[in-house]
N, C-alpha and C positions, 0 to 999 in steps of 0.2 A: 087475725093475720093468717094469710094461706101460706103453707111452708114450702109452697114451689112457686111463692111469688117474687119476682126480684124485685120490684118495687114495694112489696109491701119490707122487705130485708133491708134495702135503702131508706125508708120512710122511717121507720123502726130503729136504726143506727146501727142494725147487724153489718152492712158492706157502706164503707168510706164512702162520701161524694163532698162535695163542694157545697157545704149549706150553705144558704143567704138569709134563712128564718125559719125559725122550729117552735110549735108552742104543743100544747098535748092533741091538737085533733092532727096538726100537719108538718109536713118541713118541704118548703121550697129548696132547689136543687139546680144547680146548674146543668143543664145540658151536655154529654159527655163528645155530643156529635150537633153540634150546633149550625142552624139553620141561618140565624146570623149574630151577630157579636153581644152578648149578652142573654142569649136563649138559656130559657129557665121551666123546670116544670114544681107544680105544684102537686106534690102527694098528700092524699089522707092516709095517717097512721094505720087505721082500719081498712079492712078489702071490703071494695068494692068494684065489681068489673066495670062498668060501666055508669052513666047516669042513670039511667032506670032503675040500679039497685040503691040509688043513694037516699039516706031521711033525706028528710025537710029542710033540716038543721045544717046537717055536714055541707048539702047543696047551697043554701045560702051563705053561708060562712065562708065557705071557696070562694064566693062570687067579692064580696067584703074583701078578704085578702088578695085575691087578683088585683080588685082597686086600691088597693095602697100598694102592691110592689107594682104594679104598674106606672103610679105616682113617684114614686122610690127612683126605680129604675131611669126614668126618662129622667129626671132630674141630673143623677147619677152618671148616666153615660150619656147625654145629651143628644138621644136618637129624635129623629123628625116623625114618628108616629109609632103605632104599637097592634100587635095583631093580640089574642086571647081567643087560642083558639083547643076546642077539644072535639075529640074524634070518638066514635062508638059505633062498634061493628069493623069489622077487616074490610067489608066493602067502603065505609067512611074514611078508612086510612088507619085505622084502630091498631097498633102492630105487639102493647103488654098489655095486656087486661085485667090491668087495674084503672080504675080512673084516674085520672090526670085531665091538668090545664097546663097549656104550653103557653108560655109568656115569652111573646117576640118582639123587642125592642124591631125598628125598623127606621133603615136610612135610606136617604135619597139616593138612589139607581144602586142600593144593593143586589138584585138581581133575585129577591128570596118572592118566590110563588107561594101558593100554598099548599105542596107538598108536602113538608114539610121535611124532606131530605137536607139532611147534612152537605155541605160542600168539602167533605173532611174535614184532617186538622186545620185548625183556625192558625192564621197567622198575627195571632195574640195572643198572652196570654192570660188564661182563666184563674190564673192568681192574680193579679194587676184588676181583672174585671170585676171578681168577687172582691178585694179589696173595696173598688169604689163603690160597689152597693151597698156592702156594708154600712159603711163611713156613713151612710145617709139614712141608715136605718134607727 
């Protein structure tokens, strides 16, 4: 754990978020500034800046749990497709450097690019949303 990482402090359960699933390598998170209605990211407990710093293991293992909350989710909020997407390097879009997977439920003519910028607050809310993923988990 890096002590100037805010992700790894999130990951870790030092600063509150909105879990949807926590096991000892990881804990999925809701999105504080979502991209579209159900945006979630995927932390490893451990720092890692990027994919190039990641084992074998932790890398395959993300990929595993992206596909079940991916399956989870769509289910769950009943979006028409789904982005998984992760970023390395500031030129790639990379903005905490810690690794992460961004899980983007996606609906038809939501308007979401892959920027991966926030539209502000949501006008929903992310108790209601993490309720329903739960519920299916």
């Amino acid at each position: 754990m890096e002590n100037n990482c805010i992700f790894c402090k999130i990951a870790n359960g030092d600063i509150p978020s909105k879990t949807l699933y926590e096991d000892d390598m990881f804990r999925v998170i809701m999105d504080i500034n979502p991209a579209s209605k159900g945006h979630s990211l995927i932390l490893p407990k451990k720092h890692f800046a990027n994919i190039y710093e990641l084992d074998n293991n932790t890398a395959s293992e993300a990929l595993v749990l992206a596909k079940r909350m991916a399956t989870v989710m769509t289910e769950a909020l009943g979006c028409d497709g789904f982005n998984i997407l992760q970023n390395n390097g500031e030129t790639a879009g990379q903005t905490v450097f810690h690794f992460h997977m961004h899980l983007i439920p996606r609906y038809k003519n939501d308007g979401v690019g892959l920027n991966m910028e926030g539209k502000g607050e949501p006008d929903y809310s992310l108790d209601d949303v993490q309720a329903a993923i739960l519920e299916k988990m």
